[in-house]
C-alpha positions in Angstrom: 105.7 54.7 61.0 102.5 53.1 61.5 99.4 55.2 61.1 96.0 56.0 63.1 92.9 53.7 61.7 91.1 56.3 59.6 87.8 56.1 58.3 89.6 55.7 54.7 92.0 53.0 56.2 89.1 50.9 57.7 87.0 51.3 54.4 90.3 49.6 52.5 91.1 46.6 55.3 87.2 46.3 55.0 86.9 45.7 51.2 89.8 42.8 51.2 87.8 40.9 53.4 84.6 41.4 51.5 86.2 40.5 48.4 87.9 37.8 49.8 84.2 36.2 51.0 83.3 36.2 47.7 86.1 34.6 46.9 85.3 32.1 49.0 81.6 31.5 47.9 82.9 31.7 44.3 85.9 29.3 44.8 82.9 26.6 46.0 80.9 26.9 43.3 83.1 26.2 40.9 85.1 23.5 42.9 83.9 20.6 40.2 84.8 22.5 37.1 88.4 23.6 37.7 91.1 22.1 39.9 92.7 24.8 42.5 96.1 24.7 40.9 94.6 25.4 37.4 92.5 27.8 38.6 94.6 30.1 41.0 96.8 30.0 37.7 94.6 31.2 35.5 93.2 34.3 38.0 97.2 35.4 37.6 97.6 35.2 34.7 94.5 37.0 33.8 95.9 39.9 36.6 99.2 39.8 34.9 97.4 41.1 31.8 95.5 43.2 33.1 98.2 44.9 35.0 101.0 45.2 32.2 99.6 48.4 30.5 100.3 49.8 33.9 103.2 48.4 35.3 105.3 47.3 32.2 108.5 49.6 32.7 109.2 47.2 35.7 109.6 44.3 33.9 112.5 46.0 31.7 116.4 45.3 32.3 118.1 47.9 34.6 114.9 48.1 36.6 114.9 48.7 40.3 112.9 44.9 40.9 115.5 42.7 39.4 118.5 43.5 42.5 115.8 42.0 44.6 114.5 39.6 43.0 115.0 36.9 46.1 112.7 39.3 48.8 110.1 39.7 46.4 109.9 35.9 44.6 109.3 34.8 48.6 106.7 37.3 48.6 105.4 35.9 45.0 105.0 32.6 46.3 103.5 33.3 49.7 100.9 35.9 49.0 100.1 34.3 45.1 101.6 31.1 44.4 100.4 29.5 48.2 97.8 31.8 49.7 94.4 31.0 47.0 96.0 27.9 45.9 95.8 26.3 49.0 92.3 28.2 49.4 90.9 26.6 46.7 91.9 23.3 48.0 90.6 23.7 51.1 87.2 24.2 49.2 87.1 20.9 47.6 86.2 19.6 51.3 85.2 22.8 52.8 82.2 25.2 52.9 83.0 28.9 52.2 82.0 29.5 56.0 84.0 27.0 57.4 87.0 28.1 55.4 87.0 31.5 56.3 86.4 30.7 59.7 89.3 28.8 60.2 91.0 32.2 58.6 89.9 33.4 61.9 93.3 32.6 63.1 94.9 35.4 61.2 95.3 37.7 64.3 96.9 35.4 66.0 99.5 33.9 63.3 100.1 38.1 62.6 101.3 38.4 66.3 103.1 35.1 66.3 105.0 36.1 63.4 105.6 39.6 64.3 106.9 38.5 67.7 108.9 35.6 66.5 110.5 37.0 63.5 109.9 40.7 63.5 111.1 41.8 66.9 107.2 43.4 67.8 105.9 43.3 71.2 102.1 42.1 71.5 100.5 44.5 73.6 97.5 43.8 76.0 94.7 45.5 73.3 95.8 43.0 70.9 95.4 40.4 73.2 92.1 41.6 74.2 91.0 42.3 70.5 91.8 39.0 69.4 89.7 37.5 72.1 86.5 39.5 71.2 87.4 38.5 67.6 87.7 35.1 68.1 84.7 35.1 69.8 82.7 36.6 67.0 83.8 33.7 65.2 83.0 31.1 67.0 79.4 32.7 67.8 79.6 32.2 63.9 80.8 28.6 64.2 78.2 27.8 66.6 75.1 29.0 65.1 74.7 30.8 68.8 74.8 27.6 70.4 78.2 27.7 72.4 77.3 23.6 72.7 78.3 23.2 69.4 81.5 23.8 68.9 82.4 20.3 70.8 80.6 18.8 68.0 82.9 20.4 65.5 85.0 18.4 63.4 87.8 19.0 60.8 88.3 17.9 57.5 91.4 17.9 55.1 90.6 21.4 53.9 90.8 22.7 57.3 94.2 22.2 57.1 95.0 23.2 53.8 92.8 26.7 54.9 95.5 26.8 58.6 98.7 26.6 55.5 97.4 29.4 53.6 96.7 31.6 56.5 100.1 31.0 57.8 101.1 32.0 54.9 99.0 34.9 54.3 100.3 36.3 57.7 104.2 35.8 56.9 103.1 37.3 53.5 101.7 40.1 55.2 104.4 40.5 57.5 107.2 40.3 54.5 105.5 43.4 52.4 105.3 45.9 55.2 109.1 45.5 56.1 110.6 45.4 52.7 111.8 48.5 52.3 113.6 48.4 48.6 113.0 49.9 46.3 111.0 52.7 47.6 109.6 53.4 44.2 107.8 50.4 44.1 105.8 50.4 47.4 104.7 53.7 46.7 102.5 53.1 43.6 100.1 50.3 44.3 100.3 48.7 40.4 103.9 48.7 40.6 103.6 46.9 43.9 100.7 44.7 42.6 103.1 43.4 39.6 106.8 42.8 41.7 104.4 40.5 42.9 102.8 39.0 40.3 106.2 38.8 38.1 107.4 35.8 40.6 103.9 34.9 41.8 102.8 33.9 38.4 105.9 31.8 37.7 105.2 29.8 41.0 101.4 29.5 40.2 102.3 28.5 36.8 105.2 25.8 38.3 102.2 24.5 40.8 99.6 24.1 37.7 102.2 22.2 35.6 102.6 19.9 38.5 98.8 19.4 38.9 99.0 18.3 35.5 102.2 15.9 35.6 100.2 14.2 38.3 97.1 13.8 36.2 94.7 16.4 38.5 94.3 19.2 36.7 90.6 19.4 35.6 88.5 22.0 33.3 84.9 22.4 32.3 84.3 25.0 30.5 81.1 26.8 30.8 79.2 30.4 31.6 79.2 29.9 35.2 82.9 29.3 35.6 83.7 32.2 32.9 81.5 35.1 35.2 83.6 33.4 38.5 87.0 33.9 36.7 85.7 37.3 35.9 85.0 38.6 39.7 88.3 36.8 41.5 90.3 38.5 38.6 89.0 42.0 39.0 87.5 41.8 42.3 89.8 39.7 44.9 92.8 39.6 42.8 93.4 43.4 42.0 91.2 45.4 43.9 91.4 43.1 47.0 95.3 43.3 46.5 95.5 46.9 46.6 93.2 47.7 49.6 95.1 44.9 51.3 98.6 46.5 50.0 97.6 49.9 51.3 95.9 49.3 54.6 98.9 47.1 55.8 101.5 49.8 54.8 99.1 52.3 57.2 98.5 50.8 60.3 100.7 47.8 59.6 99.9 43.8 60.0 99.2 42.6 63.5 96.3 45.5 63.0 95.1 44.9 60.0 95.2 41.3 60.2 91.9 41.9 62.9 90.0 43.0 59.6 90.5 39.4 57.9 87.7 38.4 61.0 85.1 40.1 59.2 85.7 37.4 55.8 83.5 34.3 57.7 81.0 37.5 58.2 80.4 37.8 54.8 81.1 34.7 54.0 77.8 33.9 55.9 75.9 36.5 54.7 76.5 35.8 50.8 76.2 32.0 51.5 72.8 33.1 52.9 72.1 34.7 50.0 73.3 32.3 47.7 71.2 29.4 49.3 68.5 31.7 50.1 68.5 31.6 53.8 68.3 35.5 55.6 71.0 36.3 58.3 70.5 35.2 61.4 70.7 37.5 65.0 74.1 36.1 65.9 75.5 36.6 62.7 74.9 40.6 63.8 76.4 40.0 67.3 79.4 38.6 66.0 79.9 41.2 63.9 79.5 43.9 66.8 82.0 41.6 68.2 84.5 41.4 65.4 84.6 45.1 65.3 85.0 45.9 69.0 88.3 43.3 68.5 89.2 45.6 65.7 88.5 49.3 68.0 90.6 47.5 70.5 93.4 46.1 69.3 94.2 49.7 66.9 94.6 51.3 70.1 97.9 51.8 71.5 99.4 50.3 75.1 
């Protein structure tokens, strides 16, 4: 049973996305030094090692993952083999901004999916949330000039960013109605690794083939070491478990209304980064991005 959005419940769906921006900003930075398959490999396997002191007994014979093993290796490859690798590829063309904001669509891919596949009903305060939502974004997009946007064009990593949020969403969808074993969804490190035990063979499978095909690239250096560092610890684990939690609360077509806040900060750091202060729209689409999120959390 889904829950009210909480103060501690917002705070959680709140950090993903912030971690997420970074990830973004990160992911562009490094984009000449490491190829995306490589490096959404390498932030797994790093995770995977990180987690095993804490989650090890699930990796042992007799336990309660291995009976289903097919639910959660979809799950592995949507929400860690597809999701960042296709992000990362999406930044080889793509500014950090741009990326998240075609992320924007997440509300509406959430409902799609629920609807389609999930028997859920999309109620009018979704519908109305995802339009002041949207609109946040595109104030974004525009740089508050509505004109704009028919100026807009897409690039390859567009598409690559509309894949991975597709398959963020069914991700999304996929943990909050898997309901076995219960002993796994209540303790976020055993959840964490179910996922990463498949997750890391596809990543792994998807790097090896970056290589076969002579793409994979690596240069080594400080900058690239300190970017592993934060998508490891920061959107990889703690990211994951906020993400985990909030979705389990209030469940996905709400939650997914939080992922609107990522071109947010994704803005603001890219600011940051290129020395540039925020700009007044950036705060009106945030007041807009929220007002999706008060919205669409209340009920028909």
């Amino acid at each position: 049973m889904q829950q009210k959005l909480t103060p501690s419940t917002m705070a959680l769906l709140t950090t993903a996305p912030l971690m997420w921006a970074g990830n973004a900003v990160v992911g562009r930075l490094v984009h000449e030094l490491v190829s995306p398959m490589l490096l959404n490999f390498v932030r797994w396997l790093l995770a995977f090692a990180i987690m095993l002191p804490l989650a090890y007994p699930l990796l042992r014979r007799g336990s309660p993952l291995w009976p289903h093993w097919k639910r959660w290796s979809v799950i592995g490859l949507l929400g860690i083999g597809c999701y960042n690798a296709f992000q990362y590829m999406a930044l080889k063309t793509s500014g950090p901004i741009n990326v998240t904001l075609v992320a924007s669509s997440m509300p509406l891919w959430m409902m799609a999916f629920g609807a389609l596949f999930f028997q859920t009903r999309i109620t009018r305060p979704q519908m109305l949330g995802a339009l002041f939502s949207v609109s946040g974004v595109l104030l974004v997009l525009s740089h508050g000039d509505w004109q704009q946007l028919s100026q807009l064009r897409l690039v390859p990593g567009d598409l690559f960013m509309l894949l991975s949020t597709a398959c963020w969403s069914l991700y999304s969808w996929l943990l909050v109605r898997t309901h076995e074993p219960a002993g796994i969804k209540s303790q976020w490190a055993l959840l964490l690794m179910a996922q990463l035990a498949f997750g890391l063979l596809w990543s792994g499978l998807f790097a090896g083939t970056e290589w076969a095909m002579g793409a994979s690239q690596l240069q080594m250096s400080s900058t690239l070491l300190w970017a592993i560092a934060y998508i490891v610890i920061g959107p990889a684990i703690l990211a994951y478990r906020c993400w985990g939690i909030g979705v389990q609360r209030v469940g996905p077509t709400v939650a997914g209304f939080f992922t609107n806040l990522t071109p947010l900060f994704a803005a603001v750091l890219s600011a940051a980064f290129l020395g540039e202060p925020p700009r007044l729209y950036h705060g009106v689409a945030f007041v807009l991005v929220v007002a999706g999120i008060v919205i669409s959390s209340r009920r028909a």
